[in-house]
Phi, psi and omega in degrees: 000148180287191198238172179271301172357272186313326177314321204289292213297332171287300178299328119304329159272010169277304208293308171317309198299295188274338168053050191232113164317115182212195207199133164246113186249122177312177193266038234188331204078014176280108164300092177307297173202132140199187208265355215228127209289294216217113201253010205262006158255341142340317191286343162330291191305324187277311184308306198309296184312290179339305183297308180319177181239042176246095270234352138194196192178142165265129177214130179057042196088003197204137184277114196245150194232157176224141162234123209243158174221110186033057169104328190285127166293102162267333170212157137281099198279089183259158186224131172252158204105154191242331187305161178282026190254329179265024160278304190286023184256310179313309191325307184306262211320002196248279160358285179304316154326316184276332175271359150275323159350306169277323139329256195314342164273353154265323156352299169268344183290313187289336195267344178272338158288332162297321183289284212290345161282353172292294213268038199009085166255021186219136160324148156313323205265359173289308178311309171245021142307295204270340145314321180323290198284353181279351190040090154224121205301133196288322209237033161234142220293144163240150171243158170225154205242129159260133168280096174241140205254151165294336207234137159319136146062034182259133196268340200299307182314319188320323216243359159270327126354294199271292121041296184287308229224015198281301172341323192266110188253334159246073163268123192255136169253144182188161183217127183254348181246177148289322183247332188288132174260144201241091168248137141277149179221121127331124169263107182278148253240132183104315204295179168207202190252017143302333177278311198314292184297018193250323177286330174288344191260321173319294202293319177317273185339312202298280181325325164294331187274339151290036194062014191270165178299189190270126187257163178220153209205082151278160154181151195259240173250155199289189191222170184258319179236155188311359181275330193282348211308301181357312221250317183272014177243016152278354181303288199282335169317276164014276180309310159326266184322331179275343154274316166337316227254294211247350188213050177298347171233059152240155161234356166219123202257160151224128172312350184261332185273352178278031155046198190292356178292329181282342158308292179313293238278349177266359193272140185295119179271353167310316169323315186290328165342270208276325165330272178345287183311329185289298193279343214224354176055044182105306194302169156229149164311306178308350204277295195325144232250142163318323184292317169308330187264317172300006182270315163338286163344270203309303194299295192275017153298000229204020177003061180087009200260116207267330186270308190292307224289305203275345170261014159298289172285354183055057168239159173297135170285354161296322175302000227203005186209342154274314183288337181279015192236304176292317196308292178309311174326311178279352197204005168059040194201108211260108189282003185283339170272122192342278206326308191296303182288340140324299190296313164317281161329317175307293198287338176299289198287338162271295170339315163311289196294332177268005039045297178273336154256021163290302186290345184266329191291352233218000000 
């Protein structure tokens, strides 16, 4: 359905154009948009007009047009004046209304095939059908991005999107939830995920300047053809959710960059479970005193490097070789060795991943 807006703004630039009054009314008599201060005496007339089988008609000073949508009566078109220059005027609005009419219902045809193609609601041989008739290309690459925004149902981010991205038509804009904004993107030939994340950053920057709450922003890998699209926004959900978990201050993820966090977060947690016990005797990474774990830190931001580490934290490096020390006392686990401070990281990052889904259950 059209917006009333858009009814106002066609009927002003009719009125601008035409220096011609005119009024768009549901089949009910209800005023939608018009140039014309008071239309409530009209309405007898427009119910009448409604009923009739005459596609248009002069009455009381003024010429009326109906607009159908595939047989269906949608709006009544009243134009004051009798002359035939405002007949042909009516006519135009009445035109013009019916080809945004057919716009915008290719419009909603296109956004309802894109979600059920996200959320695979469609047969293969369904997929390139209803692309055919929608004309849309099948076999060129695309990514796909979630936007998630803080605040439920916000059109505003939608339309700051859509906004970014109206020029590009075969862009797809869309929303399958309450807070996630949906772009398929065309990948133009040459492009990489340095552009990807410069577009994403982009869309950070808009939305930000729009007063929103903090956006988080995935997305996944490109696909060659329109059946995979699928395949690359369940990626980037993935990526979401799993920067939530190991990269809260990103704001923009990609599924090829998340590295073993896509591991863990697929991992069972009773696996995570007994993995923890094994390595930790019972024990948590949390059991550990702030100082100890920021020496931890600290240590494999310095990738192990025991002299930046310890003038990083502005300690003696006898110090920093007595907290790595005790730390093997506890846990049997010596991080100056490759093997070990793998397995250390490693179990810091499921404990992390058990933790946040422990806090989503609840």
């Amino acid at each position: 359905m059209i917006s009333n807006q858009i009814l106002q703004d066609t009927v002003d630039g009719i009125k601008a154009i035409s220096r011609t009054d005119l009024c768009v009314m549901d089949t009910e008599g209800k005023a939608l948009a018009s140039t014309i201060a008071d239309v409530s005496g009209y309405v007898e007339s427009v119910l009448i007009f409604a009923q009739s089988l005459a596609e248009s008609q002069m009455m009381q000073g003024y010429q009326f047009f109906k607009v159908f949508d595939e047989n269906q009566l949608e709006y009544i078109i009243l134009v004051k004046g009798e002359s035939d220059d405002v007949y042909m005027v009516g006519k135009l609005a009445a035109f013009q209304i019916q080809n945004l009419l057919v716009a915008y219902k290719e419009r909603f045809d296109k956004d309802n095939f894109i979600k059920n193609l996200l959320l695979d609601n469609l047969l293969l041989v369904d997929i390139y059908n209803r692309a055919k008739k929608l004309h849309i290309e099948t076999d060129v690459k695309r990514l796909v991005y979630i936007i998630e925004t803080k605040r439920d149902k916000d059109s505003n981010a939608l339309e700051t999107v859509r906004g970014l991205f109206a020029a590009k038509s075969r862009d797809f804009i869309t929303a399958v939830d309450e807070k996630n904004i949906i772009l398929v993107r065309e990948v133009k030939q040459g492009e990489d995920y340095d552009d990807f994340y410069k577009t994403a950053n982009v869309i950070v920057d808009m939305l930000s300047n729009s007063n929103l709450p903090k956006v988080n922003i995935a997305f996944g890998t490109v696909v060659d053809e329109i059946k995979e699209v699928s395949r690359s926004y369940k990626e980037a959900k993935m990526a979401l959710a799993v920067g939530k978990i190991f990269y809260e201050d990103q704001n923009v993820v990609a599924y090829s960059h998340l590295g073993i966090g896509r591991l863990i977060y697929q991992l069972p947690l009773p696996l995570c479970k007994m993995f923890i016990r094994e390595i930790f005797e019972g024990k948590s990474p949390d059991d550990f005193d702030e100082e100890t774990l920021a020496t931890i830190n600290k240590f494999f931001e310095n990738s192990l490097n025991v002299s930046e580490t310890s003038r990083q934290l502005y300690i003696h490096r006898n110090t920093l070789v007595y907290r790595l020390d005790k730390l093997q006392k506890q846990t049997n686990l010596d991080l100056r060795v490759f093997e070990d401070a793998i397995t250390f990281k490693i179990a810091l990052m499921v404990v992390k991943y058990m933790k946040y889904m422990e806090s989503i259950e609840f």
